[in-house]
Structure formats: structure tokens, C-alpha cells
C-alpha positions in Angstrom: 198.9 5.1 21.1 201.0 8.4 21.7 198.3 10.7 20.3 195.8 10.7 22.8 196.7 13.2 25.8 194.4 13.5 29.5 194.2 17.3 30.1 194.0 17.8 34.0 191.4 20.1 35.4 192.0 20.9 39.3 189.7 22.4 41.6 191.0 24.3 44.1 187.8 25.0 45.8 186.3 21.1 45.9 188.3 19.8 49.4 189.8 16.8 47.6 193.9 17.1 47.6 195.5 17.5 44.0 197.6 14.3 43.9 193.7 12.7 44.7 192.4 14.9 41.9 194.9 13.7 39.1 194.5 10.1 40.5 190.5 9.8 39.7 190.9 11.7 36.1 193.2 9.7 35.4 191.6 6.8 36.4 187.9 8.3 35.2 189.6 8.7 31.3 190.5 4.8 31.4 187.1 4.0 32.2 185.7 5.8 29.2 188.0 4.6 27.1 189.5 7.9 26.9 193.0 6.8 28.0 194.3 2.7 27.4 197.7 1.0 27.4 200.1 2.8 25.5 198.9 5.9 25.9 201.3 8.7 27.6 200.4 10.6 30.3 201.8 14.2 30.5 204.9 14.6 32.0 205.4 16.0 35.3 206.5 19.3 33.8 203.5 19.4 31.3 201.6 19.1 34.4 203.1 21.8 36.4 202.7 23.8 33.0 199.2 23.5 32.6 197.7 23.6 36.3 200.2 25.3 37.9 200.5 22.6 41.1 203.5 21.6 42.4 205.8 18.8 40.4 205.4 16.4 43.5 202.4 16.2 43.9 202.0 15.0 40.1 205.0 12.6 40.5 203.3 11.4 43.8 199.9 10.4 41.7 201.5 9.2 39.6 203.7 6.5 41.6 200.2 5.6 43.0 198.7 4.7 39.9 201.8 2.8 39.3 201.6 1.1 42.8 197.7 0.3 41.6 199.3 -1.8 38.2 197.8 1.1 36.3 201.2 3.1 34.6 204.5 2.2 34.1 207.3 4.8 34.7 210.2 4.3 31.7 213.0 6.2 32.6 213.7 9.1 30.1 210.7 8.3 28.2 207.5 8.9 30.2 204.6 7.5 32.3 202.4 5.0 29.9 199.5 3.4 30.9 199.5 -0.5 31.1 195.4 -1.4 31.1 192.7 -0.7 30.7 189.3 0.1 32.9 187.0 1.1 29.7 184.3 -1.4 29.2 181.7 -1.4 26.1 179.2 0.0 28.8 181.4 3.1 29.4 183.4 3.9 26.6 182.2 7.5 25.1 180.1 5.9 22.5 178.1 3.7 24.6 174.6 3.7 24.1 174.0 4.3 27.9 176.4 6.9 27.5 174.6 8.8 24.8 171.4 8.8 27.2 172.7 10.5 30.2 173.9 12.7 27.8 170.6 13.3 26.7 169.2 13.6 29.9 172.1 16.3 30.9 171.3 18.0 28.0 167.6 18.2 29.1 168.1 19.2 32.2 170.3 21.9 31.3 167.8 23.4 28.4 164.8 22.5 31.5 166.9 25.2 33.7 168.5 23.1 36.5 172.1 24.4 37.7 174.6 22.0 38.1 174.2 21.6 41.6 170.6 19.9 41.2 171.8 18.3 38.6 174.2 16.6 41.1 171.7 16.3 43.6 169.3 14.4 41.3 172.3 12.3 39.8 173.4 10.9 43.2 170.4 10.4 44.6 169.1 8.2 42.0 172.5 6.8 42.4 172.5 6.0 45.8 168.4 4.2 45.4 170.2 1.8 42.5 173.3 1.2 44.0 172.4 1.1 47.5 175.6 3.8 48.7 176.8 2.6 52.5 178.5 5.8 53.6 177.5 9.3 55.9 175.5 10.4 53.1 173.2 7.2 53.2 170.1 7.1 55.0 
């Protein structure tokens, strides 16, 4: 499917390089469901357009996804993607889905900023999922 398009948001301020960036948007919108084979990926130039980073670092995400079996570079054509990561549980219209949102939207009418919404998201996070790491206790 051509139609569907990933729009890149890079922050400049968040310590994690740009080709990194792309890679986990990229990898995030084929987890939702957002992005699956067939789709396009902008081109380097769209990119560069849009974000205003430099053309290799787009080119060099994007040979690591392809190194990962993710996208396929066709010559003259584009950068397609060639699986997909998206499971019932995660596409956007998952019911698990629809109740974070709920939650976020509580949370946001309740008054919290974003960064204790973070805080609050990844520690519960870390208590499920048992995170090994320097931010685990």
C-alpha cells in the first residue's frame, strides 16, 4: 500500500542520535500497524525536506532497517517495507490500545504534565516487565 506515509518527528533536545530516532519511528509505526509491507517510506530527500537533518543520516537508518530484514531498497523506486511487527494487541484499534488512551486522556484532564505522565508510565512498566538496566532498582 503506497498511501500510507510515516511523518518523522526529531528531537533535537532528547540525546538520542537522529539516524537512532528515524530507526525506532520507523520501527514503532510497524508495530501499530501504522506502516506494513508495501508501504513506502519517504525518500531521503522528503526526509531532509521535512526535518531538515542531513540526507546520510536518513540513508544510514535506513540501510539499518534493511540490515534488520525490515525494508527493501529498489533502486530508482524507493525504500518499501517487507514485514510487519503490528500484532492484534498493538494495532491502533486494539482494545488495550483504546484504554491507555483513556487513561492518557485522564491524566491529561487530571492535570499531570507529560513528564509525570512518563514517570508513572515507566514505572508501572518496569514492576510488570521486570526492566534489567541502570534505571532498575
Amino acid at each position: 500500500m503506497l498511501g500510507r506515509m510515516i511523518e518523522f518527528r526529531i528531537d533535537r533536545r532528547s540525546g538520542v542520535s537522529t539516524y537512532v530516532q528515524i530507526i525506532q519511528q520507523v520501527k514503532q509505526a510497524m508495530r501499530l500497524g501504522l506502516l506494513g509491507p508495501g508501504d513506502r517510506l519517504p525518500t531521503a530527500r522528503e526526509v531532509v525536506e521535512a526535518t531538515a537533518v542531513n540526507p546520510n543520516t536518513v540513508l544510514k537508518a535506513y540501510r539499518e532497517l534493511e540490515r534488520d530484514g525490515l525494508v527493501e531498497a529498489r533502486r530508482g523506486v524507493g525504500t518499501f517495507v517487507t514485514r510487519s511487527l503490528a500484532s492484534e494487541l498493538t494495532a491502533v484499534e486494539a482494545p488495550l490500545r483504546r484504554d491507555l488512551e483513556d487513561w492518557m486522556s485522564r491524566a491529561k484532564s487530571g492535570g499531570l504534565a507529560v513528564e509525570a505522565v512518563d514517570a508513572v508510565y515507566v514505572a508501572v512498566r518496569d514492576e510488570h516487565f521486570h526492566v534489567e538496566g541502570p534505571n532498575a532498582s
